[in-house]
N, C-alpha and C positions, 0 to 999 in steps of 0.2 A: 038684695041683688046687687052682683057687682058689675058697672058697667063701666064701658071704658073705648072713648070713640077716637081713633088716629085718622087724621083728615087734611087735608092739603097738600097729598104727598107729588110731588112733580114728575114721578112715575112711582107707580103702586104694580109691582111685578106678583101678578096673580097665581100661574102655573096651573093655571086650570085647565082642565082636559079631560083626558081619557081615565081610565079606571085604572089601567097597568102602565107599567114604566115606558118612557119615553122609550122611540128609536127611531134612527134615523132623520128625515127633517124636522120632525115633532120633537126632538131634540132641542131645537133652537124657538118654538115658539112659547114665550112666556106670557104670552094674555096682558101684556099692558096698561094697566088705565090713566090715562092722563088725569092729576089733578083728583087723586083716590082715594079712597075712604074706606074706614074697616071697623061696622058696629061689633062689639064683644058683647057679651053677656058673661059672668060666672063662666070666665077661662074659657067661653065656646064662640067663634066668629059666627057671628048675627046675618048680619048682610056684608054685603062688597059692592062697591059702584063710586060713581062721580060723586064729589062730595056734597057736590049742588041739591041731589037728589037724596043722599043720607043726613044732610044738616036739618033738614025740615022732618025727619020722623022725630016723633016724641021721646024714644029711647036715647038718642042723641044728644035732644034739651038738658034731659037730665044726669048727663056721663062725664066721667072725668075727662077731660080733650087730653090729648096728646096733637101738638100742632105740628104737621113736618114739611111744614112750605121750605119749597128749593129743595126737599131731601127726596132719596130714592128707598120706597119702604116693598122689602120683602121676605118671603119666608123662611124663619132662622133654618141654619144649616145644622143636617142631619150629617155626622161624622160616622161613615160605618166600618170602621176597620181601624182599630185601638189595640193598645195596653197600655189599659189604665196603671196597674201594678204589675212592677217588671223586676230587675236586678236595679244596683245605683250606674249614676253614670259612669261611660268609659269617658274616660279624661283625656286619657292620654293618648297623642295624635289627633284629637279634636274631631274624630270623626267615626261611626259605625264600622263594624269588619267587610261588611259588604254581603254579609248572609241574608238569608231573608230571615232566617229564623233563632238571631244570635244567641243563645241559651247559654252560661257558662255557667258551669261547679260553682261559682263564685255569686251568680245569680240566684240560684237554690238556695244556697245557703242564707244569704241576706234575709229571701221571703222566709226561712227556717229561725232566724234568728231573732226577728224585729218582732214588736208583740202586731196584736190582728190592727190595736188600736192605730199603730205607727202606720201600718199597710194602708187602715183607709183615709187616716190622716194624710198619707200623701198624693191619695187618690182625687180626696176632697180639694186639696190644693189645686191637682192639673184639672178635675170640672171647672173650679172657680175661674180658670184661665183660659178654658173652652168657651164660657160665658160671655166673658169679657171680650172673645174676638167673634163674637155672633153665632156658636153651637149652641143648640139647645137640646140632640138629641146625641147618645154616643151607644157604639156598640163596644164593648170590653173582652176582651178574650184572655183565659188563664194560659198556662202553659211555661212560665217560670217556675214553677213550682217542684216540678219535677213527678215527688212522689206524694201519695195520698194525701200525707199532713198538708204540704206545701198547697196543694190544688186545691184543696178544703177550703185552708186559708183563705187563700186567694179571692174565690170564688163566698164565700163569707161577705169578707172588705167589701166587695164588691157589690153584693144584695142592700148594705149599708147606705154605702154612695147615691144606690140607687134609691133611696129616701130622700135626700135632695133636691136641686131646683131646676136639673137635667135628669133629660130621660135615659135609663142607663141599662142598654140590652146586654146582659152578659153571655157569654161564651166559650164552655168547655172545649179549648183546644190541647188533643194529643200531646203538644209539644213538638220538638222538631229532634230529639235524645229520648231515651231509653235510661233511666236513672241509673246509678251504677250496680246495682244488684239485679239489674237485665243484661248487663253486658255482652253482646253478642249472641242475643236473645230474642231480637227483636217480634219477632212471633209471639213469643210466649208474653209478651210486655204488653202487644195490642192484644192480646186474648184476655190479660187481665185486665187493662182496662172497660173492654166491652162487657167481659161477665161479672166485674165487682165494680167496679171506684163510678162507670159509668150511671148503674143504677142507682146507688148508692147517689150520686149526685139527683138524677133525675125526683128520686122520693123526696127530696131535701125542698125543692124546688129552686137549687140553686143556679142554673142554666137555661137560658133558653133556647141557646144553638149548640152542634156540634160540630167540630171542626177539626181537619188534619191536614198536614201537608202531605201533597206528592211530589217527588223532585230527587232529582240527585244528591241534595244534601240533606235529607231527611227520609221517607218511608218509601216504599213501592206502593204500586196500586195492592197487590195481593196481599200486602201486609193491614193496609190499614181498611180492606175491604170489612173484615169479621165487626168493626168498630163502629164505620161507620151504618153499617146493616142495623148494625144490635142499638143504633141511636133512633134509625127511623122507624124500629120496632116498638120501641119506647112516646115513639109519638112528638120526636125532638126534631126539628128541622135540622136542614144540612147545610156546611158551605164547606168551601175546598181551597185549600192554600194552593199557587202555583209558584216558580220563577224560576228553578235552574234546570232548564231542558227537561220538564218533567211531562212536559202537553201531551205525549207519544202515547204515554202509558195511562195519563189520565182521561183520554178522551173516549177509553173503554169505561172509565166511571162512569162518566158522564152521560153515555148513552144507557146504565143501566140502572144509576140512581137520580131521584130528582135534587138536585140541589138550590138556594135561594139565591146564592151569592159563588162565584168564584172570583177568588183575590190573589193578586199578585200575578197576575198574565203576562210579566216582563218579556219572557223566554216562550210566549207562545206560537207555535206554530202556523205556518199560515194555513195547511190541511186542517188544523184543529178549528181554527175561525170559526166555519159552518157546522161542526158540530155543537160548539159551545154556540151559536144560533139557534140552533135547534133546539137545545135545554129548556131554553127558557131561563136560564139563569142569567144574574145581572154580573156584570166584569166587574168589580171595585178596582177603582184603580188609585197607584200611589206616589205620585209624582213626588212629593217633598221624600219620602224614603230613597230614590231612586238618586235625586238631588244630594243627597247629604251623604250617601254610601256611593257617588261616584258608578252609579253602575246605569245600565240601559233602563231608556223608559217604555211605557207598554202600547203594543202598536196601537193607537186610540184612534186614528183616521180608520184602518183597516177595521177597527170593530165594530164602528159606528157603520161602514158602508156596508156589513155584512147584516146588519138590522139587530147587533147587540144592544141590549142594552147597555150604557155604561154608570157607573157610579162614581165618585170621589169620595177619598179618604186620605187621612194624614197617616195613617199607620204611625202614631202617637206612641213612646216608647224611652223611657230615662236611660232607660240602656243604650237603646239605639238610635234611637230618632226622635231628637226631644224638638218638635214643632207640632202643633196641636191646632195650629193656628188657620183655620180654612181659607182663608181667604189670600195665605201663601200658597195651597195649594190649587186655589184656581187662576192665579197669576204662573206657576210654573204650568198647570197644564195648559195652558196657553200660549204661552212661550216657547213649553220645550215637547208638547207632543199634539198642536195643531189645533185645538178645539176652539172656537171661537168662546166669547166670552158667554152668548147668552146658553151656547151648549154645555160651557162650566158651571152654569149657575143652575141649569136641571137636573147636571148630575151631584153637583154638592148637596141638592134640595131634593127633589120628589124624586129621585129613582134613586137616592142614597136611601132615604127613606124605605122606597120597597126591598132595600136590599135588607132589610130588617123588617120584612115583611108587617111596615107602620105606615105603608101607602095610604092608607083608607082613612087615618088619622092626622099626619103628620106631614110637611114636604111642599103644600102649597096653601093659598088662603082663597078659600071658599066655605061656603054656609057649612056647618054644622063639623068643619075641621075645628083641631084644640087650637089656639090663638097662641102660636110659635112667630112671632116677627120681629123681625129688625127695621131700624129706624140707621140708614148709612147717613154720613157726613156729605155727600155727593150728588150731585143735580143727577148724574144719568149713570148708569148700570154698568156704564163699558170702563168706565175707571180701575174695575176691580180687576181689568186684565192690564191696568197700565199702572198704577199706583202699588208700590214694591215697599214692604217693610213699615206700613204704615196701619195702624190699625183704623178704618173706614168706620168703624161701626161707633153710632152716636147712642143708641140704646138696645137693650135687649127686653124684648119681652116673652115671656112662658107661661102659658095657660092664663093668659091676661091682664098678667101680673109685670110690671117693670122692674125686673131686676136689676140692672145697670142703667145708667142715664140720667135726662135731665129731671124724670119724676118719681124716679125709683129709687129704694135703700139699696146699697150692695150688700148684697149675700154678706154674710159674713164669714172670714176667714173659721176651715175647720181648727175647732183645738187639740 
């Protein structure tokens, strides 16, 4: 039996609560413990409490310590809105086009060209650096790919990855293009997708979400209706890209399918607000995307007052937006779209979590959750909204095991 006791922590942020995603002021409440302790057993948390009262069980005597006096230990960050494997980077001008959904001929081609081994070689790379700034859980989404080979591919690499020392949701997304043998076809392109490549994926057990964009610069709602239907027929959950004035048209989705997640709500409506309320679906939201491509960020005060849930994500992407690093993106959303720090640390953690419907597992540290923690460099919790460019995290650990840090081997680079 493996055991493994972290103890002395000078705030031990718990996230304990409720069953479903935080909203509104249960937003900001993190369950506290001064001076806190965390029994594992075999990758599963044991107990939680004061360590006064966890040092004296017998399980404790005999476990490997991890000591974190002075530090602030809590639950590693669930990153829900990725591409893992995308096109190479744009170079030039040193920054994203400002799409949500940059896809170029030149994109395809790469995932077309590199073998599968290169794809999840460079997948393994961005986990390994997920890691290192405190994720332990990542959602992935295809849609570089363009056509069948491409998406296969992708979505392959990606099940790979997901063998690794992060938990890795992948996610069959439409794309935001029509490969060129659809050209001005767009109908006929989601009917294929929905009656072929989609099941086809589903039998493989390559996916676990489905996902498209609505927006001005990608599909209509009627377009990608037939797709996304033929996924929750399939038994496949839903989530829904948003950002360039598309809320109008999607907020007929919304009321007619259920989705887990909607992302990218840059450009969302304030009519729309209360219906995306109503869904039940969690907002991901992408502050470092919004940052780096120079464009607006997502009303996050208005969603939170309307009782959304919200989530954080990097929207992680070599093509587009190459930071992966969570804990820039709870310093930007803080800075530039209002949320206090302990309301970023919910939505990086347990309701990023549900937006990968892995709430019940994953997101906070309570009995019988999988033992995802981080060990920061930091006396107290609010630094993460004031310390810029700095990686905080002292250790990581995943399913009880210390990956990075002062008593863990690192991962080792993919070959």
């Amino acid at each position: 039996m493996n055991t493994l006791f972290v103890h002395s922590a000078r705030q031990l942020l718990t996230l304990r609560g409720a069953a479903g995603p935080r909203r509104g002021l249960a937003l900001a409440q993190l369950q506290i413990i001064d001076d806190g302790a965390i029994l594992i057993e075999d990758g599963v948390i044991l107990e939680v409490g004061p360590t006064r009262r966890l040092e004296n069980l017998g399980a404790a005597r005999r476990a490997q310590e991890v000591c974190a006096t002075g530090r602030v230990v809590m639950p590693g960050f669930v990153d829900s809105h990725t591409h893992l494997i995308s096109g190479p980077p744009k170079l030039s001008g040193g920054a994203g086009d400002g799409a949500t959904h940059p896809v170029r001929p030149t994109d395809a081609a790469y995932i077309r060209d590199v073998s599968s081994r290169r794809l999840a070689t460079e997948a393994c790379q961005a986990v390994e650096q997920c890691l290192r700034h405190g994720t332990t859980a990542i959602e992935a989404k295809s849609g570089y790919g363009l056509d069948a080979t491409g998406e296969l591919k992708i979505l392959r690499a990606l099940t790979t990855v997901g063998d690794g020392p992060v938990t890795v949701a992948p996610t069959f997304s439409a794309g935001s293009t029509p490969p060129p043998e659809f050209e001005g076809r767009r109908g006929e392109y989601m009917t294929w997708l929905a009656n072929d490549l989609l099941p086809r994926i589903h039998k493989r057990g390559l996916a676990r979400f489905v996902t498209a964009a609505c927006d001005s610069e990608s599909f209509t709602a009627d377009e990608i209706r037939p797709y996304l239907v033929a996924g929750r027929e399939l038994g496949m959950p839903l989530k829904l890209d948003l950002a360039h004035e598309g809320s109008a048209e999607a907020s007929d989705l919304l009321a007619e399918l259920a989705f887990t997640s909607v992302d990218h709500v840059e450009h969302l409506e304030q009519n729309a607000g209360p219906v995306l309320a109503g869904s039940g679906a969690v907002a991901v939201l992408t502050p470092t995307w919004s940052f780096f491509n120079g464009r607006r960020y997502a009303p996050a005060r208005m969603l939170i007052e309307l009782g959304v849930p919200v989530a954080l994500a990097s929207n992680f992407s070599r093509a587009s937006n190459p930071s992966s690093n969570m804990q820039t993106v709870i310093f930007l959303a803080c800075k530039q779209m209002g949320l206090t720090v302990a309301e970023a640390v919910s939505a990086a953690t347990i309701n990023s979590a549900h937006a990968l419907r892995l709430g019940h597992r994953l997101g906070s540290i309570e009995p019988g959750k999988q033992a995802d923690i981080l060990v920061l460099n930091v006396g107290d919790y609010r630094e993460l909204g004031f310390d810029f460019g700095i990686n905080l995290v002292d250790m990581t650990i995943r399913g009880g095991v210390a990956m990075t840090g002062q008593t863990g081997a690192q991962w080792p680079r993919a070959s």
